[in-house]
RODO-2510 file (C-alpha; in nm, 4 decimals, decimal comma):
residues 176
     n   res          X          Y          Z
     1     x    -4,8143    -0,1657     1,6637
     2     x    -4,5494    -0,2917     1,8569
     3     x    -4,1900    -0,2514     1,7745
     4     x    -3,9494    -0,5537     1,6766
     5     x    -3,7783    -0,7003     1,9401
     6     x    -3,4161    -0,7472     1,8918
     7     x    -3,2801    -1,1325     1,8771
     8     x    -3,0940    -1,2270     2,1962
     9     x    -2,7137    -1,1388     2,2699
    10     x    -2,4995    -1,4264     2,2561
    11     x    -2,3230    -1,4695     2,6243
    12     x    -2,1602    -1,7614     2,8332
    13     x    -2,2936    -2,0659     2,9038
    14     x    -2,4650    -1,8950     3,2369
    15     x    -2,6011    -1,6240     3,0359
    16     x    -2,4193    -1,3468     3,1616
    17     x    -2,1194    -1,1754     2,9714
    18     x    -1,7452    -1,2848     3,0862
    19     x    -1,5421    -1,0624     3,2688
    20     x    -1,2407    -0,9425     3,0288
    21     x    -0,9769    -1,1553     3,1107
    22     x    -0,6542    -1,3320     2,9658
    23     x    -0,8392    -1,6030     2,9211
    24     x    -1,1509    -1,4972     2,7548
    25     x    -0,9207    -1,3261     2,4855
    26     x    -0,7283    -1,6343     2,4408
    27     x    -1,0705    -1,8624     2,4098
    28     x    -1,2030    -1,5543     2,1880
    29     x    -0,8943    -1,5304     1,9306
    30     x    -0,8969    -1,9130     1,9330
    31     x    -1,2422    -1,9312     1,7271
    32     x    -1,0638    -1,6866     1,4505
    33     x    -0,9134    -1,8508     1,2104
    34     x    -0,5388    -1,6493     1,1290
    35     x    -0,3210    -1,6932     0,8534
    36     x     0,0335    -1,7881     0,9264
    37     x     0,3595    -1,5902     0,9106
    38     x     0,7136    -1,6031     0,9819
    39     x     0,9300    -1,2971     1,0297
    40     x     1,2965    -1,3022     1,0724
    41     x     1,5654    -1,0394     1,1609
    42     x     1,9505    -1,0902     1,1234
    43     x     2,1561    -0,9959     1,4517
    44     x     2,5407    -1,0170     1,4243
    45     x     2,5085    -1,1825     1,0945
    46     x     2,3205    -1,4430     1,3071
    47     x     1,9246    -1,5207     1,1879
    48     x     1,6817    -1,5606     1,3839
    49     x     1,3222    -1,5496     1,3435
    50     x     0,9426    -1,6325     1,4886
    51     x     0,6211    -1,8082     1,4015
    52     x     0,3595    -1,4714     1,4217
    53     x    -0,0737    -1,5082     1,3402
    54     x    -0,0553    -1,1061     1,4209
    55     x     0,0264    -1,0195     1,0950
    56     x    -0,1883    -0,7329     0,9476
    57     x    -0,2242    -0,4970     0,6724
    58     x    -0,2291    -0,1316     0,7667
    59     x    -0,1798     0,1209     0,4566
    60     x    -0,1466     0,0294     0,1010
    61     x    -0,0018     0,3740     0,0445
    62     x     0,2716     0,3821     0,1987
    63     x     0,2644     0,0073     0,2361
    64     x     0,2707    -0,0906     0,5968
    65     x     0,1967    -0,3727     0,7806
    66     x     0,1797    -0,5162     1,1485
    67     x     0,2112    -0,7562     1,3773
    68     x     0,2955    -0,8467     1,7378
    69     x     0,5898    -1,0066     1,9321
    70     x     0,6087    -1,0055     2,3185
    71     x     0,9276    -0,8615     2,4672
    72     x     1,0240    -1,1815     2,6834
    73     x     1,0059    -1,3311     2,3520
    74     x     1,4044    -1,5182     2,2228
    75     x     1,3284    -1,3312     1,8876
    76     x     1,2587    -0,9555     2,0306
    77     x     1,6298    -0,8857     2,0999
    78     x     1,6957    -0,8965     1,7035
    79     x     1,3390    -0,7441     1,5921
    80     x     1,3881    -0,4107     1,8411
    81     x     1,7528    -0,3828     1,7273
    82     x     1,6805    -0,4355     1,3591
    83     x     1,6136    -0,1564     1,0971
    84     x     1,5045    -0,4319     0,8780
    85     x     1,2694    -0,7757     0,8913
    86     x     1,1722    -1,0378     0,6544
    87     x     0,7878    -1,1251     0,6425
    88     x     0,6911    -1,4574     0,4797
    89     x     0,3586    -1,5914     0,3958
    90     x     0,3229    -1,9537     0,4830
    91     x     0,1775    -2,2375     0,2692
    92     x    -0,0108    -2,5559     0,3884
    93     x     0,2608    -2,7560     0,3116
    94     x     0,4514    -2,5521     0,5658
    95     x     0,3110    -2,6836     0,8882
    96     x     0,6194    -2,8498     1,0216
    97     x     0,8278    -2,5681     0,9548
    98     x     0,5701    -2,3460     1,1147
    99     x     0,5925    -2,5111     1,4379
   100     x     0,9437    -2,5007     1,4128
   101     x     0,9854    -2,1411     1,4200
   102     x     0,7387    -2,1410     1,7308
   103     x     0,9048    -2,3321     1,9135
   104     x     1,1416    -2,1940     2,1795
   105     x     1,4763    -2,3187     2,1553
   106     x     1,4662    -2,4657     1,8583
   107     x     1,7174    -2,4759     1,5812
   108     x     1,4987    -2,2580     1,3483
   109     x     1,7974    -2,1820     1,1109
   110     x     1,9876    -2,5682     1,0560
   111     x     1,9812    -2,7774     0,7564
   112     x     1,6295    -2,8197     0,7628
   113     x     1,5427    -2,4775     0,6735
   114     x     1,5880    -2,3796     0,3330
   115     x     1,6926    -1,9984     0,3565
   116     x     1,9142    -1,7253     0,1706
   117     x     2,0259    -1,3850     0,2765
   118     x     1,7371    -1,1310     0,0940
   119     x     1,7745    -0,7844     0,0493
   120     x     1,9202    -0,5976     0,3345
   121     x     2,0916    -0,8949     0,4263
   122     x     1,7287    -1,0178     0,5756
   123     x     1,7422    -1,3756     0,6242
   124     x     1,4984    -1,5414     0,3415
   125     x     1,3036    -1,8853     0,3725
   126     x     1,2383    -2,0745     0,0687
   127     x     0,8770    -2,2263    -0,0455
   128     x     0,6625    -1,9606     0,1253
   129     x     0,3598    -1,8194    -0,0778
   130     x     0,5076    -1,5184    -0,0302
   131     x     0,7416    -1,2379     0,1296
   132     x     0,8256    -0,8826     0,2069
   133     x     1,1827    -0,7455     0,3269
   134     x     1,0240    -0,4205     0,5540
   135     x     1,1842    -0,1498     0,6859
   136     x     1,0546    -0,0820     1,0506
   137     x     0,8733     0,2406     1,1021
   138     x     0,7552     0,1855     1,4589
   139     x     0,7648    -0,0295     1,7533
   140     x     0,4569     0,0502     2,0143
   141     x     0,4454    -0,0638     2,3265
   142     x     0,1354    -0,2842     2,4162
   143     x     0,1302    -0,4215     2,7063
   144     x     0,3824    -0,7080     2,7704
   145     x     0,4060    -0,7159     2,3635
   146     x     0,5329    -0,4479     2,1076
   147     x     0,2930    -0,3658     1,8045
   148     x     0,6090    -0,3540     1,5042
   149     x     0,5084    -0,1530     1,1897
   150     x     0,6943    -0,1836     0,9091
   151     x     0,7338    -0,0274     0,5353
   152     x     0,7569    -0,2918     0,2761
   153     x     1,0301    -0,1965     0,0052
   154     x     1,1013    -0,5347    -0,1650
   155     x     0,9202    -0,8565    -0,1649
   156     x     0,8151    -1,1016    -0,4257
   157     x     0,4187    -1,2673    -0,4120
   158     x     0,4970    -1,5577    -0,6615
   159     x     0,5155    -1,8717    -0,4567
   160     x     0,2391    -2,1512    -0,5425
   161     x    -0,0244    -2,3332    -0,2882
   162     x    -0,2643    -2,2534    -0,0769
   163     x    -0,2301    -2,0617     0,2716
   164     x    -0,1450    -2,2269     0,6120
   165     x    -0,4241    -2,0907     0,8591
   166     x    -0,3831    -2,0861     1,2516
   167     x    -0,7205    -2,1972     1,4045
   168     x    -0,8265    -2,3845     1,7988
   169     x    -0,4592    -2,3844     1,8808
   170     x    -0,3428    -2,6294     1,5379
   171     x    -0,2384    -2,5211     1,1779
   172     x    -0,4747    -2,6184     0,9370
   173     x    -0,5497    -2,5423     0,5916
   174     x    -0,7690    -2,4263     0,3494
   175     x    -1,0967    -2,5832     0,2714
   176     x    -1,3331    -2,5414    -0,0206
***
């Protein structure tokens, strides 16, 4: 009897593995499908804030979560300075203000944004599925990037739609 043999691997169009590079991870992370995310930070009573797919759960108990923000980023001053960050879920109908808040030098906080001081005097968007005000428990160094973890200790998960998802470079949403 002859044992099984095992289905082939998957590898690049040659057949050979790629080399780890910044590209491969960027073509990788591009097939995975992320929801959305926008975390802001006050600084001088100024907001400011980012468009972040990092976003992860790490604990329930405590409650943490995660996500990433390079250190050449316009945002990273306020997030490494901050005891304090707002977290906010996107919705589908959120696309335009997603791209807003990833793109540099844009006027993320003008009268198209619909925000509020929060808790903590964390700068709050308005329409988002959800959010969390988080109090930072950790900033780890990664590479060109920091990994932030943060303690959630206020938030509210009642906002109605369906979630914005980050996917081949575009925002899409949701299908059935």
């Amino acid at each position: 009897m002859t044992a099984p043999t095992a289905p082939p691997v998957p590898f690049g169009s040659a057949g050979d593995p790629l080399p780890g590079s910044p590209d491969l991870l960027r073509s990788v992370f591009r097939r995975h499908a992320a929801g959305v995310a926008v975390i802001t930070a006050a600084t001088g009573g100024r907001p400011v804030g980012f468009t972040a797919t990092s976003l992860n759960s790490v604990s329930a108990d405590p409650p943490l979560l995660s996500f990433t923000i390079g250190t050449g980023a316009s945002s990273w001053p306020a997030v490494r300075d901050s005891e304090y960050l707002g977290v906010h879920i996107l919705g589908e109908h959120q696309r335009e203000l997603a791209g807003l808040f990833a793109r540099s030098g844009a006027d993320r906080f003008g009268a198209q944004t619909e925000w509020a001081p929060g808790p903590h005097g964390v700068p709050l968007l308005g329409g988002v599925l959800a959010w969390l005000v988080c109090r930072v428990a950790a900033r780890v160094p990664a590479g060109a990037h920091r990994v932030v973890i943060a303690e959630a200790v206020a938030g509210d998960p009642a906002g109605e739609g369906r979630p914005l998802l980050y996917h081949q470079g575009r925002f899409n949403a949701l299908r059935d």
